[in-house]
C-alpha positions in Angstrom: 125.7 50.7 60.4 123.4 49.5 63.1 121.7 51.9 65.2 121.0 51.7 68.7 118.4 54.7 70.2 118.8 56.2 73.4 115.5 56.0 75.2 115.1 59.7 76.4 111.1 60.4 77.3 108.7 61.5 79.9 106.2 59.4 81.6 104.2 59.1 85.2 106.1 57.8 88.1 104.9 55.7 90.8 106.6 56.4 93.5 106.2 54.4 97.4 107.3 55.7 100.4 107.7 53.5 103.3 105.0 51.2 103.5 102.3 53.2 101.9 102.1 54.0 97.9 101.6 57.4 97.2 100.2 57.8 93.6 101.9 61.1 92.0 101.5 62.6 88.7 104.9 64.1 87.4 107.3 64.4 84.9 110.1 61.7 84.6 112.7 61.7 82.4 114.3 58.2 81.6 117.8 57.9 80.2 119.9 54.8 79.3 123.2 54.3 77.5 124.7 52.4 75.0 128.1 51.5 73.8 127.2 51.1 70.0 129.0 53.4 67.6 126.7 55.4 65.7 124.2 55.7 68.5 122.0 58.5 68.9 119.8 60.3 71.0 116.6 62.4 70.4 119.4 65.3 70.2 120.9 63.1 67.3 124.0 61.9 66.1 127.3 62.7 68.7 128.2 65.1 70.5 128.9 68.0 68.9 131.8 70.8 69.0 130.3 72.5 71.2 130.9 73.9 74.9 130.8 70.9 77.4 128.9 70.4 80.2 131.2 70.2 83.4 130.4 67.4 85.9 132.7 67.5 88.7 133.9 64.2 90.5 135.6 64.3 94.0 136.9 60.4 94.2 139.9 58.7 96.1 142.2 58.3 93.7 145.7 57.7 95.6 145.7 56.8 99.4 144.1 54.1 101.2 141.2 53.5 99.4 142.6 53.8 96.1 141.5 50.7 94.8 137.7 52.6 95.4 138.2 55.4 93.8 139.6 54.0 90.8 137.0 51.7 89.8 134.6 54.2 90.2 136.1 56.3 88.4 136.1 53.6 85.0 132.2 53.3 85.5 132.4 57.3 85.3 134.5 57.5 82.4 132.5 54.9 80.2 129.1 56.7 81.1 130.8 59.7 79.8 132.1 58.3 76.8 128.7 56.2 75.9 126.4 59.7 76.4 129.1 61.7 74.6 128.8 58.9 71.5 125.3 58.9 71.9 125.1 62.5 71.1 125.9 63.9 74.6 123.2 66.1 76.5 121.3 68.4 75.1 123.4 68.4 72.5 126.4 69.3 74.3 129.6 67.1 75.1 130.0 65.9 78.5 133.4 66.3 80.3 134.2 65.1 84.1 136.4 67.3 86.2 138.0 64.5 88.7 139.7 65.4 92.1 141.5 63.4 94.4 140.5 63.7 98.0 143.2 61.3 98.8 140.7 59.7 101.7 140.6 62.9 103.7 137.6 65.2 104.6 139.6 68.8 104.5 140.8 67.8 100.9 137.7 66.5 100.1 135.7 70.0 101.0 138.2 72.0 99.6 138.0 70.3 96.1 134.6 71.1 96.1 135.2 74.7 97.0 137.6 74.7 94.2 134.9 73.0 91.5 132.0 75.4 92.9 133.8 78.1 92.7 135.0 77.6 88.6 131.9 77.2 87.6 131.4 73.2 88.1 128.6 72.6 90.6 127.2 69.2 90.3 129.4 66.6 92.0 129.6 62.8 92.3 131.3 61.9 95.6 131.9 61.5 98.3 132.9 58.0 98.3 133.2 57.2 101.9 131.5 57.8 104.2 133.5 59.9 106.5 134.3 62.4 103.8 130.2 62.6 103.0 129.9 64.0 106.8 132.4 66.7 105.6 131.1 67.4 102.0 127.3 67.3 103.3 128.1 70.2 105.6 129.4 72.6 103.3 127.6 71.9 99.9 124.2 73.8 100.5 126.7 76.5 101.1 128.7 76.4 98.1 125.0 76.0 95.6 126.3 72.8 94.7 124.7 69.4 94.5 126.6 65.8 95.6 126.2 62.4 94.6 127.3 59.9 96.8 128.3 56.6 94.5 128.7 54.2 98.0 128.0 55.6 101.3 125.4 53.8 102.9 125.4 55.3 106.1 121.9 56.1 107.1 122.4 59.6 108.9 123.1 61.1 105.4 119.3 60.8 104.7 118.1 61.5 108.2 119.8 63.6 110.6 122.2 65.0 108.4 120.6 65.1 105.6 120.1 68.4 103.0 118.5 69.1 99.6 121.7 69.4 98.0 122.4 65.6 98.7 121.7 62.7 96.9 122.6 59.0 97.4 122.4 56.7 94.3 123.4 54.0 96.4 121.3 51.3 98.7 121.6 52.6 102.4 122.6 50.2 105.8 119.0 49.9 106.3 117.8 48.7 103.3 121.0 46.7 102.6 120.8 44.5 106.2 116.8 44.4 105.8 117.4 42.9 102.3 119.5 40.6 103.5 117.4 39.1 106.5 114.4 39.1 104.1 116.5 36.9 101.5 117.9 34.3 104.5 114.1 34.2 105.8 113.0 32.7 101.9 115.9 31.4 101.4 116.8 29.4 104.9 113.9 28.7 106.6 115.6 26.2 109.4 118.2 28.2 109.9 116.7 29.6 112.9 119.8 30.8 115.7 121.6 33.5 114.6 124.5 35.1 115.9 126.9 38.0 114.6 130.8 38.8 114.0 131.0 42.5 113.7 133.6 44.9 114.0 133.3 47.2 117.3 132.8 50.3 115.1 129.3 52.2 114.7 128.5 50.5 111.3 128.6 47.1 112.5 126.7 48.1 115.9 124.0 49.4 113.6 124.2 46.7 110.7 123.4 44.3 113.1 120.6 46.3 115.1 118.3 46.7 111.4 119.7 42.6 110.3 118.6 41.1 113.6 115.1 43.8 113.3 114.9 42.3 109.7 115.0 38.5 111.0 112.2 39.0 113.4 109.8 40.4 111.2 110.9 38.5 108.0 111.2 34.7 109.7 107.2 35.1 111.0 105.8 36.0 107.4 108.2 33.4 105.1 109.5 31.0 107.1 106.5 30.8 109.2 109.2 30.2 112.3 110.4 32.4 114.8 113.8 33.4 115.1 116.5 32.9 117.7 119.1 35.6 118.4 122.4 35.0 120.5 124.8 37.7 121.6 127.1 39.8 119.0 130.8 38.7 118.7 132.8 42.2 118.5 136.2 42.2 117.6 138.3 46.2 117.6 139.2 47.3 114.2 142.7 45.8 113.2 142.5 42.8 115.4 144.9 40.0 113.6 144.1 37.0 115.9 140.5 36.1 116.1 140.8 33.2 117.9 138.6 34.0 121.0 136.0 35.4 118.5 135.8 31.9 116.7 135.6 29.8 119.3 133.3 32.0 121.2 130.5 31.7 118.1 131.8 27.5 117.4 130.9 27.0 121.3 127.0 28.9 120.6 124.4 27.2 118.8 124.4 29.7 116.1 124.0 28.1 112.7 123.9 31.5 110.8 126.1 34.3 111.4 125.7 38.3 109.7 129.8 39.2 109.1 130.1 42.8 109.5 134.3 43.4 109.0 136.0 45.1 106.2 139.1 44.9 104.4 141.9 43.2 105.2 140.3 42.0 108.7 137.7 40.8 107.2 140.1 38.5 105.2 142.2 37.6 108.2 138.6 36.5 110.2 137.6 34.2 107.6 141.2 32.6 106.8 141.2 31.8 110.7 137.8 30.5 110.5 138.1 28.3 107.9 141.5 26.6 109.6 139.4 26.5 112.9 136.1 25.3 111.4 133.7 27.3 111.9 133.0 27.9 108.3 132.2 24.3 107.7 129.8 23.9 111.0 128.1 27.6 109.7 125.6 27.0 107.1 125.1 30.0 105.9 127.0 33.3 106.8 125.3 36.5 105.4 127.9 38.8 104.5 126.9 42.8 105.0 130.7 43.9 104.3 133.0 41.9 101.6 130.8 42.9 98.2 132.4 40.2 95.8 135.7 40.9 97.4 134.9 38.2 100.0 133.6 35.2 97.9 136.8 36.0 95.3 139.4 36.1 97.5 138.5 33.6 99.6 137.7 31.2 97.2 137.5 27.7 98.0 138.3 28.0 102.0 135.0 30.5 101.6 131.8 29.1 104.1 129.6 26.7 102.5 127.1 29.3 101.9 128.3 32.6 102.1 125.3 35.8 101.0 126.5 38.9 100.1 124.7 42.7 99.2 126.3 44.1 96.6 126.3 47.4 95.3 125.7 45.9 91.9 126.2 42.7 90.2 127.8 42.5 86.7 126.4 39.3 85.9 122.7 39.6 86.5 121.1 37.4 84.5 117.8 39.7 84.0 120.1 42.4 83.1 119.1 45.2 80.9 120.8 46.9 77.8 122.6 49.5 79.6 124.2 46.6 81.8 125.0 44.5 79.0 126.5 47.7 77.3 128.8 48.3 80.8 129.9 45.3 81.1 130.9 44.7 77.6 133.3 47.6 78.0 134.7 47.3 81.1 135.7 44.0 79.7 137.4 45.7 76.5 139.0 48.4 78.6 140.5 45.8 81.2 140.0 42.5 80.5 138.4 42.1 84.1 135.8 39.8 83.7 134.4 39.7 87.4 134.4 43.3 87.8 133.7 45.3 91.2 130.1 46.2 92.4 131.5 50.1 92.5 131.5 50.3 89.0 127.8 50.1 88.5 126.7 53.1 90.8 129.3 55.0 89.9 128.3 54.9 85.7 124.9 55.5 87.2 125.3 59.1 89.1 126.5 60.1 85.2 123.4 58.9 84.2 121.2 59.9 86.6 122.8 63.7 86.7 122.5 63.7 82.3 118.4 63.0 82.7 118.3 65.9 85.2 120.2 68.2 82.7 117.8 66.7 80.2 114.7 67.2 82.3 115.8 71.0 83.8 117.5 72.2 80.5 120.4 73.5 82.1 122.6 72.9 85.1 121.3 75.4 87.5 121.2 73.7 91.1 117.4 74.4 92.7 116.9 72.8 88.2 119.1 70.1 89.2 117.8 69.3 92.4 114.4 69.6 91.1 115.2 67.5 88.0 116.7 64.6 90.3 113.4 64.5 92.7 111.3 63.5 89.6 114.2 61.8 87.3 113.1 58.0 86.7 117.1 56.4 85.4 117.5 53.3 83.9 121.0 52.9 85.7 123.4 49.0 85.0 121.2 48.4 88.1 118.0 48.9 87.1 115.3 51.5 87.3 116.2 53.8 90.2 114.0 56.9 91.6 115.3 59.4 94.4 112.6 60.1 97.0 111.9 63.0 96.6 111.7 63.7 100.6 115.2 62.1 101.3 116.9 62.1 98.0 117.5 57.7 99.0 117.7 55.8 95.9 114.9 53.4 95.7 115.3 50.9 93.3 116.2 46.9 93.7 118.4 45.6 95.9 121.2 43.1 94.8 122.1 40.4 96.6 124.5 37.3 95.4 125.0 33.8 96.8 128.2 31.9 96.6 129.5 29.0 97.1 133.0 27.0 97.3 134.2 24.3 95.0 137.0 22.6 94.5 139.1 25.0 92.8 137.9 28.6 93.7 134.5 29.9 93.9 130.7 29.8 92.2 128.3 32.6 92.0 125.7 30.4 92.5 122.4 32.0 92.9 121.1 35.4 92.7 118.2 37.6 94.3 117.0 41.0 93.9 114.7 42.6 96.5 112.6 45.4 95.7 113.9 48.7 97.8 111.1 49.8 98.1 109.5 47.2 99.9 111.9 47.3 102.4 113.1 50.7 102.9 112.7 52.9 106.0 110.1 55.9 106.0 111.5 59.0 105.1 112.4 61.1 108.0 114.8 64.0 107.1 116.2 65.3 110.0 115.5 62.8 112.1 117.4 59.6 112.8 115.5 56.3 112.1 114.0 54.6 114.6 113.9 50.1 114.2 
């Protein structure tokens, strides 16, 4: 039988914050996983009988954002299962406690009371991010430690942001500033930019750091400056985006940042397509719609349309532990375009088993220790956690489609190097463009 090692060492870490490098000597662990039968780790052969270690994960399973919580919750369960084949974690089983916050913060916190309190105090979750506001509050608290899978929003490593948080997940910042950097290399001429956002905080701030990005990132690729024109804002819900469309068809804008979710964002780019503004757009750059957009859409899609994903299944430089996910996701479901959630959320498995590794135990100032210095080879790629803010810094995927005749084409792909574009780390502190 063919076997396929773990990779499970310690090395010197590299780490940059901001702008500057910092050189710093310390211990990483690296961890990777594999699908193989018969794979080991430096532990050896699979897990044994022995008592597992408990990994709590506080997801929305039923509700509204369902469909979220249940595709992170497959990249969870084939982390587990890969680690516990490879021999589990220091040579114990692992086994994932999951709770359904059903979308709401009070459930949410009260699940994690519930895990704390039974002995289970390292958490992935909060997905979104209105239940991370909750959880963030209470989980110094309750000597646990979260994991947000998703949440981008930036406060939650600046002004609200604690030891006992973690986000394995790209924030708004880096996100919109990867995107501006990739239409500056990518789109030199397109030089008028406007913006359809929806009138919510998100998209007021997504816009701010995109439109920040294009003025710094147009000057030093394109060797062009940039033209901005007025947002288009449309209320949450809207159904009839007429006066949006028309308003951004009559401006000279021939690039546009979308910032709307969900079912409006479907409804805004349906109406757009009948009305023509995707075809006189030539390129939109999409901050909200993940793959959802370019899928669904399909052929009525813009001409160019350039999305930031969480994590791309089919990255063509992708490493073994990719390969390994998507390989099973494809024998568990048949899905062979699966969602960018998966990736981050089989990651925060990952990235909490090399700070068991590294701490030898599950103690929470071990944990939180572990996870400042932890180095993870995650479906994404290599991923660090500054250790002042606890923000993943690792590359930055972003995926350009395009329409044909019958559907869609992932036609181009780019990853961005986080840290080369992330914000300085000010804890407690909001950021300032």
């Amino acid at each position: 039988m063919q076997r396929t090692i773990v990779p499970m060492f310690i090395e010197t870490q590299e780490t940059i914050r901001g702008n500057d490098k910092m050189q710093v000597n310390r211990r990483q662990a690296l961890i990777g996983a594999a699908a193989a039968v018969g794979v080991t780790t430096l532990a050896g052969g699979r897990a044994r009988a022995a008592e597992p270690i408990r990994i709590g994960a506080i997801l929305p399973l039923s509700g509204t954002a369902e469909l979220v919580g249940n595709k992170q919750k497959l990249g969870i369960e084939i982390a587990r299962d890969q680690i516990n084949a490879a021999g589990g974690v220091l040579g114990r089983p692992l086994e994932i406690v999951f709770r359904d916050d059903k979308g709401d913060p009070n459930v949410t916190v009260a699940a994690a009371r519930e895990l704390t309190s039974s002995g289970v105090n390292l958490i992935i979750g909060a997905s979104l991010s209105a239940l991370n506001i909750a959880l963030i509050g209470v989980i110094q608290s309750l000597n646990g430690v979260m994991m947000t899978p998703s949440s981008p929003l930036d406060p939650l490593t600046h002004e609200l942001f604690n030891r006992n948080f973690f986000r394995l997940a790209d924030n708004n910042f880096m996100r919109c500033r990867g995107l501006a950097r990739v239409m500056a290399e990518r789109f030199p001429d397109v030089t008028v930019w406007g913006g359809l956002i929806s009138d919510f905080s998100v998209g007021h701030d997504s816009w701010k750091e995109f439109t920040a990005g294009l003025r710094e990132f147009y000057p030093r690729y394109a060797k062009r400056d940039v033209t901005i024109l007025d947002v288009t804002t449309a209320k949450f819900g809207t159904t009839d985006y007429k006066t949006q469309i028309f308003r951004v068809l009559q401006s000279p804008a021939q690039g546009v940042l979308n910032v709307t979710i969900g079912a409006d964002m479907i409804t805004l780019w349906k109406q757009a397509k009948t009305l023509g503004l995707s075809d006189k757009l030539q390129v939109v750059a999409d901050a909200g719609g993940e793959l959802d957009l370019p899928v669904i859409l399909g052929k009525d899609m813009p001409k160019q349309l350039w999305s930031n994903l969480h994590w791309f299944f089919g990255n063509p430089n992708g490493n073994a532990v990719n390969k390994a996910l998507v390989a099973e996701i494809e024998k568990r479901t048949g899905d062979k375009n699966p969602s960018s959630l998966i990736g981050p959320a089989h990651g925060a498995v990952l990235a909490y088993a090399a700070a068991i590794t590294l701490a030898n135990g599950t103690a929470t100032p071990a944990i939180i220790e572990a996870l400042e210095k932890v180095k993870v080879e995650t479906a994404k790629g290599t991923i660090i956690f500054r250790p002042e803010d606890h923000q993943q810094i690792g590359p930055v995927n972003i995926l350009g489609s395009v329409p044909t005749p019958t559907g869609h084409q992932f036609k181009d792909y780019v990853e961005v190097p986080g840290a080369e574009i992330v914000e300085p780390a000010t804890p407690g502190v909001p950021i300032k463009l």
